[in-house]
C-alpha positions as CSV (number, residue, x, y, z in Angstrom):
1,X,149.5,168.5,82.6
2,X,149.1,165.7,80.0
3,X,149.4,167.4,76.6
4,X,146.5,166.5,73.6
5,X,149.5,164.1,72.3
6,X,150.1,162.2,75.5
7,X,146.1,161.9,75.4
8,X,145.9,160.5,72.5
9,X,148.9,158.1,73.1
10,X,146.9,156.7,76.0
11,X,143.7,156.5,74.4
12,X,144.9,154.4,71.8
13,X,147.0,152.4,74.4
14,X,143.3,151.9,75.9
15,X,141.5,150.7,72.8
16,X,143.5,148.3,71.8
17,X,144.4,146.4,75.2
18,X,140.7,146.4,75.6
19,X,139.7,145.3,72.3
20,X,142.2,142.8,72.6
21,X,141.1,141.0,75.9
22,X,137.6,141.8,75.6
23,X,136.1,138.7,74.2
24,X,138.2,136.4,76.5
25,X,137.6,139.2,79.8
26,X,133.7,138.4,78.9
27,X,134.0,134.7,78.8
28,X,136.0,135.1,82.5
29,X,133.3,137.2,83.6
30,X,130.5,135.3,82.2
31,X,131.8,132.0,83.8
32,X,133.4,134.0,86.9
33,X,129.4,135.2,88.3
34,X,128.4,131.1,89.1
35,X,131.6,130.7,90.6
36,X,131.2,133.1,93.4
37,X,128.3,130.8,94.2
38,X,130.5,128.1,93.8
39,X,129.8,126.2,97.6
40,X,125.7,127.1,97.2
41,X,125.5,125.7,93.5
42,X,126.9,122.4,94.9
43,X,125.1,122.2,97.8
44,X,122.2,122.8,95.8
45,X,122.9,119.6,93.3
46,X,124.8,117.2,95.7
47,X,123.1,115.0,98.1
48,X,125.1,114.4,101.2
49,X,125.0,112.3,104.2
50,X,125.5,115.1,106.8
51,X,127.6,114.4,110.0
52,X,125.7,113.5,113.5
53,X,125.1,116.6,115.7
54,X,127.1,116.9,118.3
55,X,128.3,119.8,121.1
56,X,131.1,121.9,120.4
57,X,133.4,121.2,122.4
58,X,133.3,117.3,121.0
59,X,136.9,115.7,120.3
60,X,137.5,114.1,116.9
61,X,138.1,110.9,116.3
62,X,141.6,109.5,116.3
63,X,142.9,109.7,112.4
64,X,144.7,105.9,113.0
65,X,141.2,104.3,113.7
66,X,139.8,106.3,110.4
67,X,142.6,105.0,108.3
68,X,142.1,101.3,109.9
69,X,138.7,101.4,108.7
70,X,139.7,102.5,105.5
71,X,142.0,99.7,105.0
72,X,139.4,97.5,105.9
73,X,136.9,98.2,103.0
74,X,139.2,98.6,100.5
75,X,142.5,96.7,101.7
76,X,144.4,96.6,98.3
77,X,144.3,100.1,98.2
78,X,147.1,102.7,99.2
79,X,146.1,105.3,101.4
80,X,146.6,109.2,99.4
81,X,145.4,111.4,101.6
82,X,143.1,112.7,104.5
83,X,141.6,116.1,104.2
84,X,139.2,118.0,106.4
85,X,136.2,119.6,104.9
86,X,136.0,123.5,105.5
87,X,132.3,123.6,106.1
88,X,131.1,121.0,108.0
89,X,132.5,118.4,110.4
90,X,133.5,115.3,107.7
91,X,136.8,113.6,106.8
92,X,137.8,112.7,103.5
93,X,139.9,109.9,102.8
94,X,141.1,109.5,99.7
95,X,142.5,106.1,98.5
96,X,143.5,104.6,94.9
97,X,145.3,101.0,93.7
98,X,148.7,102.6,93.6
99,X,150.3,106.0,92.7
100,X,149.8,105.8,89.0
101,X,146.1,104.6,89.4
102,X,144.0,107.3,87.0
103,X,141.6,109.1,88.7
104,X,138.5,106.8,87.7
105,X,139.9,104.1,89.9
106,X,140.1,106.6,92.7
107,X,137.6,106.0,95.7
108,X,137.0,107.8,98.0
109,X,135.6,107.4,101.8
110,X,134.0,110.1,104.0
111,X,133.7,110.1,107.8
112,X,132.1,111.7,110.7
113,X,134.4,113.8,111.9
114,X,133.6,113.4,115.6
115,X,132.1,109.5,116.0
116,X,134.2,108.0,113.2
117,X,131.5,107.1,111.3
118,X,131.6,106.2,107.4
119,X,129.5,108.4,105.9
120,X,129.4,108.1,102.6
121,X,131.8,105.4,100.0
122,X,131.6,107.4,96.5
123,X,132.8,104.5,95.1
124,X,130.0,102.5,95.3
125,X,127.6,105.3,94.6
126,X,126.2,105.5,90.6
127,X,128.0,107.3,88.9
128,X,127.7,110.8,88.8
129,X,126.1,112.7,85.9
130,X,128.3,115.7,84.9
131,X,129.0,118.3,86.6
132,X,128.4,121.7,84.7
133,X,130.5,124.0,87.3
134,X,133.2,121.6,86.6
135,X,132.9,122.4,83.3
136,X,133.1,126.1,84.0
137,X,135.4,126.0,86.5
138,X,137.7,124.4,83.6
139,X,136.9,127.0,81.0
140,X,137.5,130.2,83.6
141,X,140.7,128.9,84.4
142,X,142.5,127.6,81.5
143,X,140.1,127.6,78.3
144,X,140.8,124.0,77.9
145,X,144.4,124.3,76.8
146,X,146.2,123.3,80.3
147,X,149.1,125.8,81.5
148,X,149.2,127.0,78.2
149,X,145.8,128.5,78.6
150,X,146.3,129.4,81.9
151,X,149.6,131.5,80.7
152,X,147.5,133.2,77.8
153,X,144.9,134.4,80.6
154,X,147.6,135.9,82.8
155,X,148.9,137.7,79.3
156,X,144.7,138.9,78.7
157,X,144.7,139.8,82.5
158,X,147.5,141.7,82.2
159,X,146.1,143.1,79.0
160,X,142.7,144.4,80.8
161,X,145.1,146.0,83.7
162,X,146.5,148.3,81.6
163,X,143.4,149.1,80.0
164,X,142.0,150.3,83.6
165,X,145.4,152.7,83.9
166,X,144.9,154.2,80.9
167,X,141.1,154.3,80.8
168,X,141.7,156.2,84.5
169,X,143.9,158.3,82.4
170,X,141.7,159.3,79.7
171,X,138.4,159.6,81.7
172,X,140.0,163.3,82.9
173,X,139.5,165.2,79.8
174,X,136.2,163.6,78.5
175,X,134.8,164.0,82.2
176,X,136.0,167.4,83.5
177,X,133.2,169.1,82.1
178,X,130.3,167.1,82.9
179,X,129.1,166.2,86.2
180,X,130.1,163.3,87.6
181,X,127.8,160.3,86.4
182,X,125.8,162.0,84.1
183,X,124.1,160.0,81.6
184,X,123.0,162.5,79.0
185,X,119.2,160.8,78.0
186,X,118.2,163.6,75.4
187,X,121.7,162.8,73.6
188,X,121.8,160.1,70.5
189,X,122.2,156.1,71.8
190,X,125.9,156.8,71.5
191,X,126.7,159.1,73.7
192,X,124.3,157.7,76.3
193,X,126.8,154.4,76.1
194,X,129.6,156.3,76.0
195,X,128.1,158.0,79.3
196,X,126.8,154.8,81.2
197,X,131.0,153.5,79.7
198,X,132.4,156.2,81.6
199,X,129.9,156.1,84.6
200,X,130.6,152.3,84.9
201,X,134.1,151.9,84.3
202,X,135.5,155.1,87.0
203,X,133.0,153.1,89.3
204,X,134.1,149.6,89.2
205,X,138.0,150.7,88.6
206,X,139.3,149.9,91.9
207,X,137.5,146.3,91.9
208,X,137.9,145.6,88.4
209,X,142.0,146.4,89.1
210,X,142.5,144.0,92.3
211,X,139.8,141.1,90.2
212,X,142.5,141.5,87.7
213,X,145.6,141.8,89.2
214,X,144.4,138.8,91.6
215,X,143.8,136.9,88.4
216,X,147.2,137.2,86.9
217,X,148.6,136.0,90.3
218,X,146.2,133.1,89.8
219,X,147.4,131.9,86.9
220,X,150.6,131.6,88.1
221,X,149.9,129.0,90.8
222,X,150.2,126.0,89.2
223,X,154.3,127.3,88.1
224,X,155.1,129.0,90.8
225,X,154.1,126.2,92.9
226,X,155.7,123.5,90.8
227,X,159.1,125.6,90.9
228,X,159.2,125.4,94.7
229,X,158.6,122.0,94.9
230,X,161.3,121.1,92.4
231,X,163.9,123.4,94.5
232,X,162.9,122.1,98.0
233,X,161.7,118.4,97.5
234,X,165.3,117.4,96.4
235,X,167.2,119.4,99.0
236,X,165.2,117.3,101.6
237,X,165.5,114.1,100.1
238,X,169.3,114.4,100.2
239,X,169.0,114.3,104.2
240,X,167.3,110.7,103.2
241,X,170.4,109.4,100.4
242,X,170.6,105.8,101.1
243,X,168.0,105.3,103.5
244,X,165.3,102.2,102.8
245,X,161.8,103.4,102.7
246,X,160.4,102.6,105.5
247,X,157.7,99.7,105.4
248,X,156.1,100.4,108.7
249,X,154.6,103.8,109.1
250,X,154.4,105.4,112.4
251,X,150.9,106.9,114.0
252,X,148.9,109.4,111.5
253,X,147.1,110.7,114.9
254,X,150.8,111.6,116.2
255,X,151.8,112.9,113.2
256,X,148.9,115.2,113.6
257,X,149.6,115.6,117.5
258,X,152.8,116.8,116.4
259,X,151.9,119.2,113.6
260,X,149.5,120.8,115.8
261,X,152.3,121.8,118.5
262,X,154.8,122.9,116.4
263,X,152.3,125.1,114.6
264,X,149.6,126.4,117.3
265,X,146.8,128.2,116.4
266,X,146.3,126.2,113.1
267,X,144.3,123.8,112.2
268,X,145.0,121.0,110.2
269,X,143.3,120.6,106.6
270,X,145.1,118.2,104.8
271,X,148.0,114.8,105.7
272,X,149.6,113.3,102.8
273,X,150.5,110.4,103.1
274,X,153.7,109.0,101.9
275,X,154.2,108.3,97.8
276,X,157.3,108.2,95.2
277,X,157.4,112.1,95.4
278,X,158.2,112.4,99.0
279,X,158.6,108.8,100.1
280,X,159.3,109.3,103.6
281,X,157.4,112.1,104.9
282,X,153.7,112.6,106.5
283,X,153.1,116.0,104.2
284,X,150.8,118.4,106.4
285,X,149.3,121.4,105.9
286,X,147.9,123.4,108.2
287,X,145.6,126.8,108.4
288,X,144.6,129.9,110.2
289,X,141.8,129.7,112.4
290,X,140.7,133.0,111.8
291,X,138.5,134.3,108.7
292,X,141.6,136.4,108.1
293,X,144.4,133.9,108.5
294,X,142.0,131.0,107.2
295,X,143.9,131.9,103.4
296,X,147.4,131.1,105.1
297,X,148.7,127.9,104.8
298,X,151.8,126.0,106.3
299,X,153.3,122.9,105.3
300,X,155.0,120.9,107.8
301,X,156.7,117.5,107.6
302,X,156.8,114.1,109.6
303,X,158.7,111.7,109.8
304,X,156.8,108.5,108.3
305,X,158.7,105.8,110.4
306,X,159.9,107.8,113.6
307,X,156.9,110.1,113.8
308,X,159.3,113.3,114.6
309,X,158.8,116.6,112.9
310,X,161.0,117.4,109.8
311,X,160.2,120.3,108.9
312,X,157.4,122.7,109.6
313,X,157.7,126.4,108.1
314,X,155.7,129.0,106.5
315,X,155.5,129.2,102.4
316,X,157.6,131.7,101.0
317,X,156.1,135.3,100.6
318,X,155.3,135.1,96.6
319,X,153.3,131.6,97.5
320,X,151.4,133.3,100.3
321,X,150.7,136.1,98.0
322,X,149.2,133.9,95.6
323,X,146.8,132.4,98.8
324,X,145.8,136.2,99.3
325,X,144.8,136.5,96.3
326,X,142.4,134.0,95.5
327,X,139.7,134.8,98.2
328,X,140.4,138.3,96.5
329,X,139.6,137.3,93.5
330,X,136.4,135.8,94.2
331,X,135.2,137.3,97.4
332,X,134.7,133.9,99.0
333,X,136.1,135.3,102.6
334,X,133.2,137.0,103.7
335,X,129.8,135.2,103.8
336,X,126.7,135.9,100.9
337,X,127.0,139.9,101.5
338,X,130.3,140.1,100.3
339,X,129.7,137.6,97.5
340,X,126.7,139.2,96.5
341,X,128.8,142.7,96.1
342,X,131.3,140.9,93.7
343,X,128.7,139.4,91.3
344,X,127.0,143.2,91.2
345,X,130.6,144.3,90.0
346,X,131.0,141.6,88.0
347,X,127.5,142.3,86.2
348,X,128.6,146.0,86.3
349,X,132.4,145.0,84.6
350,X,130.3,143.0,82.2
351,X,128.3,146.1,81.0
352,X,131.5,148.3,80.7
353,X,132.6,145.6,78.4
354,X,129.5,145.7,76.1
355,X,129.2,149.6,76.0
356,X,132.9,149.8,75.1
357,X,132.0,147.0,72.2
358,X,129.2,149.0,70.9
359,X,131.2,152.6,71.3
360,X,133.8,151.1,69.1
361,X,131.4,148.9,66.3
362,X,129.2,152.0,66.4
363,X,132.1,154.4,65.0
364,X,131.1,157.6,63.9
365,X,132.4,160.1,61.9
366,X,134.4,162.7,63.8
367,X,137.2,159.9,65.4
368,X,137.8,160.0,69.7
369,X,141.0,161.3,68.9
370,X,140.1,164.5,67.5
371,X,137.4,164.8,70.2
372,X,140.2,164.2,73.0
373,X,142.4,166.7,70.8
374,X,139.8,169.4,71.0
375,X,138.6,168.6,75.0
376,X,142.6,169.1,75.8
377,X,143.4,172.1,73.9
378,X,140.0,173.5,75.5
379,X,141.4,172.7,78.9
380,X,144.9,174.2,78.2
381,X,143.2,177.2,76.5
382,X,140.9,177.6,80.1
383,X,144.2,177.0,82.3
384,X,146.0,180.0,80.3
385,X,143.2,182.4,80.1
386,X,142.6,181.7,84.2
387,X,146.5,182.0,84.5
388,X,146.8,185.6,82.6
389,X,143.8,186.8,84.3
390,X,146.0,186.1,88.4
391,X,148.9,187.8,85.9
392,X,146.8,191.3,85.6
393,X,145.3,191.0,89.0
């Protein structure tokens, strides 16, 4: 049985990792709710050509005759990449002068999937006002400050963690007494917050832990997934010491071909094409089909000028723990239901927050601490009265 000083030890633990991370916990919040509606929002304020109708058993079209075309409209460009969209049948083909090109000379060329038509050149479209979930996006993530932001929310994250443990901890002794999710109304304003705290804290605590152990996983993309790179991409290009790079590159429909028979069951979402980084290789990466697997990816590697498959492996299991996460983090797996469920937390989480700033501006007299003191020794006083009592019997 925790003793009143062991309480008190994890009260004050509690206070002060919430009071820490509560001002940047409601800006992730606050900014979190219109990213769950992330894919609505810009549905909502992009216009798109959408693709032709067709029936579902349709082929697509061949990638070569998509990156032809390409070349075509904008032939002093270097090809970047080709990506699938997840939601509806389109190819995106990304292009730019050369490798170092910033991203305002990017264009960008988007494609039926099925006939091969071009869609949509973004490049020659006005340009676009700005975005505000770009904006937000930017803020959730790294508060404007780069990694070093994005490392000072995984410390805040971490932070708010501890303050579910030891608010789990500490809701025993102010709770044991009362029935559970009481909100005393004839009590003063205090204790009603202090009751609608508790009520709304116990109740979001298992969500609230996996948003923010997800979140601290998140955060730690962008390093973790540089680290890999920088141990991998080297080893490989040792296979390739002394070889020219290559000038000719072979079929990008047969580097898919290939992809897709080394990996079955995947689809494929995204083909790199070669650059300085990994000069010889077709970079792939492929998906599960299912909405459970859809979060996995693999990464598989052609050949540029022979076309034959280099390498084609899952990621290792702290990078597919980071995929996990991030459907996790924002619900995003499931449809509306599911994402309508996370923003009610997140409204919830956003309450708990404001009732535990008011509990602590509000401070009265008679300090927590002495209030958890007396609720403790109360308990241990009913334990040893009830254990004397079996003693007689």
């Amino acid at each position: 049985m925790l003793t009143a000083r062991k309480i008190r030890l994890w009260y004050r633990v509690h206070k002060w990792t919430s009071l820490i991370c509560t001002v940047f916990l409601l800006m992730s919040c606050l900014t979190g709710l219109p990213m769950i509606f992330n894919d609505e929002i810009f549905s909502l304020t992009h216009h798109h050509v959408a693709p032709a109708n067709v029936s579902p058993n349709t082929p697509l079209t061949n990638m070569d005759v998509v990156s032809a075309m390409a070349r075509l409209r904008y032939p002093g460009d270097k090809l970047i990449a080709i990506s699938f969209d997840d939601d509806e049948p389109r190819i995106l083909v990304g292009m730019a002068p050369n490798f170092a090109s910033k991203p305002s000379q990017h264009h960008q060329l988007i494609f039926d999937a099925h006939t091969g038509k071009l869609l949509e050149d973004k490049a020659q479209e006005p340009k676009p006002k700005p975005n505000v979930m770009t904006y937000i996006n930017t803020l959730h993530k790294t508060i404007y400050a780069g990694i070093i932001g994005e490392l000072f929310l995984a410390c805040m994250a971490l932070l708010f963690v501890i303050a579910l443990v030891s608010g789990a901890v500490v809701y025993g002794p102010f709770m044991r007494r009362l029935e559970f999710g009481i909100v005393r109304k004839n009590k003063s304003p205090r204790v009603k917050w202090f009751d609608l705290h508790n009520l709304l804290g116990i109740v979001t605590l298992s969500w609230a832990f996996i948003v923010g152990a997800t979140g601290i996983m998140n955060t730690l993309s962008v390093p973790l997934f540089t680290m890999w790179t920088a141990q991998n991409v080297p080893r490989l290009m040792a296979l390739y010491h002394g070889r020219p790079i290559p000038k000719q590159l072979s079929s990008v429909n047969l580097a898919v071909e290939t992809v897709q028979k080394a990996l079955p069951g995947m689809q494929i979402t995204n083909i790199g094409f070669p650059n300085p980084r990994t000069p010889f290789h077709y970079v792939v990466f492929a998906k599960g089909k299912t909405p459970l697997t859809s979060r996995l990816f693999d990464v598989a590697l052609v050949d540029a000028e022979s076309g034959r498959l280099t390498v084609a492996k899952g990621l290792p299991w702290y990078l597919r723990a980071l995929e996990v996460s991030r459907p996790l983090h924002f619900g995003d797996y499931g449809g509306m239901p599911l994402k309508v469920i996370w923003a009610l937390f997140d409204v919830a989480l956003i309450m708990v927050l404001l009732s535990g700033l008011y509990l602590w501006l509000s401070r009265r007299k008679t300090p927590v601490e002495d209030e958890l003191d007396r609720l403790v020794k109360l308990e241990e006083l009913t334990t040893e009265e009830t254990l004397a009592g079996a003693l007689r019997q």
